[in-house]
N, C-alpha and C positions, 0 to 999 in steps of 0.2 A: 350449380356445379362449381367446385374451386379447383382453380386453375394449379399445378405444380411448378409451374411456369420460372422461372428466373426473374425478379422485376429488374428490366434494366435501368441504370444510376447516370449513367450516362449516353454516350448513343454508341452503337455497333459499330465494331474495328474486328479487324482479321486477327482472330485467334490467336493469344500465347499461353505455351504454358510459362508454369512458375519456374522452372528449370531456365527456358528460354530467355523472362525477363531478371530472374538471378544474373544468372551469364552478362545480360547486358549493365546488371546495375556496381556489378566486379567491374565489369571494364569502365565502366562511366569513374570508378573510383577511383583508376589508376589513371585515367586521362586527366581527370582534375588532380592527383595527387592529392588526395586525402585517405589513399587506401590503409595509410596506417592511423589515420587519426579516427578517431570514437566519435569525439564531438567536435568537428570543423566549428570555428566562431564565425556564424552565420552573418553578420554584416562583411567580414572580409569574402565571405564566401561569394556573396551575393556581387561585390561591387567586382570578383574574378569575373565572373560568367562575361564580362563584356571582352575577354580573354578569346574566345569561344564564339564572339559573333551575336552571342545572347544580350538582350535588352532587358534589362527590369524598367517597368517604370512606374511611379510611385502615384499614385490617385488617389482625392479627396474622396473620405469613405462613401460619401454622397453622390460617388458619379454612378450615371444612369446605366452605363455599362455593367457595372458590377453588380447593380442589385443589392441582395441581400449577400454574396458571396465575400468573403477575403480575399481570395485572388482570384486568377483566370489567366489563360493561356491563350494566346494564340501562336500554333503552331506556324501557320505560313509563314509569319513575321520574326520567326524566334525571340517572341515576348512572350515574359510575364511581368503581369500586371499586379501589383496588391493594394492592397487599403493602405492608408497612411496607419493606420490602427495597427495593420499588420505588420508593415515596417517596423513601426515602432516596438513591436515586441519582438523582432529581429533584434533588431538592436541588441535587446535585453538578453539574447539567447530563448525566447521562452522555447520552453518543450514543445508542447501543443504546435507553436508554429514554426519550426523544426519539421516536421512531419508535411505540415502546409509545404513548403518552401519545398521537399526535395518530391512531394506529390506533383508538383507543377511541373518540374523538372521533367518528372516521369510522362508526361505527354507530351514535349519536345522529344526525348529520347526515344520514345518508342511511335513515332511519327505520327501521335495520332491528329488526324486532321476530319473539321466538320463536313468540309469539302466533297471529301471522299468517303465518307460513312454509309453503309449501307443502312435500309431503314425496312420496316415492313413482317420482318421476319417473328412471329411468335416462338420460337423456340431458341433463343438466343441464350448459351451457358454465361456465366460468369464469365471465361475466360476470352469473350467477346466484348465486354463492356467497358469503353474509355475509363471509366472511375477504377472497376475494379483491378484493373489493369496497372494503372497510376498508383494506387495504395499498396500493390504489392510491391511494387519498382520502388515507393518510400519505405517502407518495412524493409526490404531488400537493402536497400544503400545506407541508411540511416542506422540501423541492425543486420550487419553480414553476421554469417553465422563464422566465418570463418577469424573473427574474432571475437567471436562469441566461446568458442572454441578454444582460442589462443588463451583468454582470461579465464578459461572455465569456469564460465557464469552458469550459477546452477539455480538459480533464480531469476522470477520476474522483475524484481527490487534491484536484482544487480545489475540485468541489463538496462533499467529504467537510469541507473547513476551513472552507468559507466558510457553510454551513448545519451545522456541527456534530451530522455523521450518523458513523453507521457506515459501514466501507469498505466493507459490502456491500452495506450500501444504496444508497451512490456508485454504486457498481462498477453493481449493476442499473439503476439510474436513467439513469447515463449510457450504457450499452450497449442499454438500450432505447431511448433518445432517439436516438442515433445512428442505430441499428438503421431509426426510423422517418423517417429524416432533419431531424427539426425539432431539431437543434443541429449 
């Protein structure tokens, strides 16, 4: 028998909608002050956060903590943590980690902690899932619609230039916005 089930990507946190974590990913842009900029220069962005109480710290790709991941979070500590690999294409501005960078974000912001995760439950949506959760909060801040809106980006390709993401993240962002009629 096949399950319809949600696989969960991360572990179980209390419910948001997308409306909820928009709202939060608006205000997170006006507290850091990037609410008018597209593509904040991610190494400036990054060495702000210590602004904010937030810790990055930089780790050899090889540390046993990270595994096979780029970064990681821990929320009690307000750190994040990345690969020196990852840094370094901070540095660079890459797109791809761009996305990384304001995903980690999105699990400080929206409090998600292992601590307190609920575990157990088979019927767990989407909108339960620390990952899925995190990637809408980076789609959300990284691609507001409400300047998405302001540029009257009518494409995937233009939101990929003008917020310097990756095409797939376009591609999703704008196919869901459509999908939902708010662009």
């Amino acid at each position: 028998m096949q399950s319809n089930a949600y696989k969960l990507r991360g572990y179980e946190v209390a419910p948001l909608s997308i409306i909820a974590i928009r709202s939060e990913a608006d205000r997170v842009r006006k507290v850091l002050r990037i609410e008018n900029d597209p593509a904040p220069n991610l190494c400036s962005f990054l060495e702000g956060l210590v602004n904010f109480g937030i810790t990055v710290d930089v780790r050899d790709d090889a540390h046993k903590e990270l595994g096979a991941v780029e970064a990681l979070t821990v929320p009690e500590q307000l750190l994040i943590v990345l690969t020196e690999a990852t840094y370094a294409k901070a540095i660079e501005n890459d797109s791809r980690t761009r996305f990384t960078i304001f995903h980690e974000l999105g699990h400080l912001v929206l409090s998600h902690s292992k601590t307190l995760h609920r575990s157990g439950s088979e019927n767990v949506k989407p909108f339960q899932d620390s990952e899925w959760q995190a990637d809408q909060f980076a789609a959300e801040i990284t691609m507001p619609i409400e300047l998405i809106k302001r540029h009257q980006l009518n494409s995937a390709i233009e939101i990929q230039e003008l917020f310097e993401v990756s095409a797939g993240a376009a591609e999703t962002r704008y196919s869901k916005l459509r999908e939902k009629g708010l662009i």
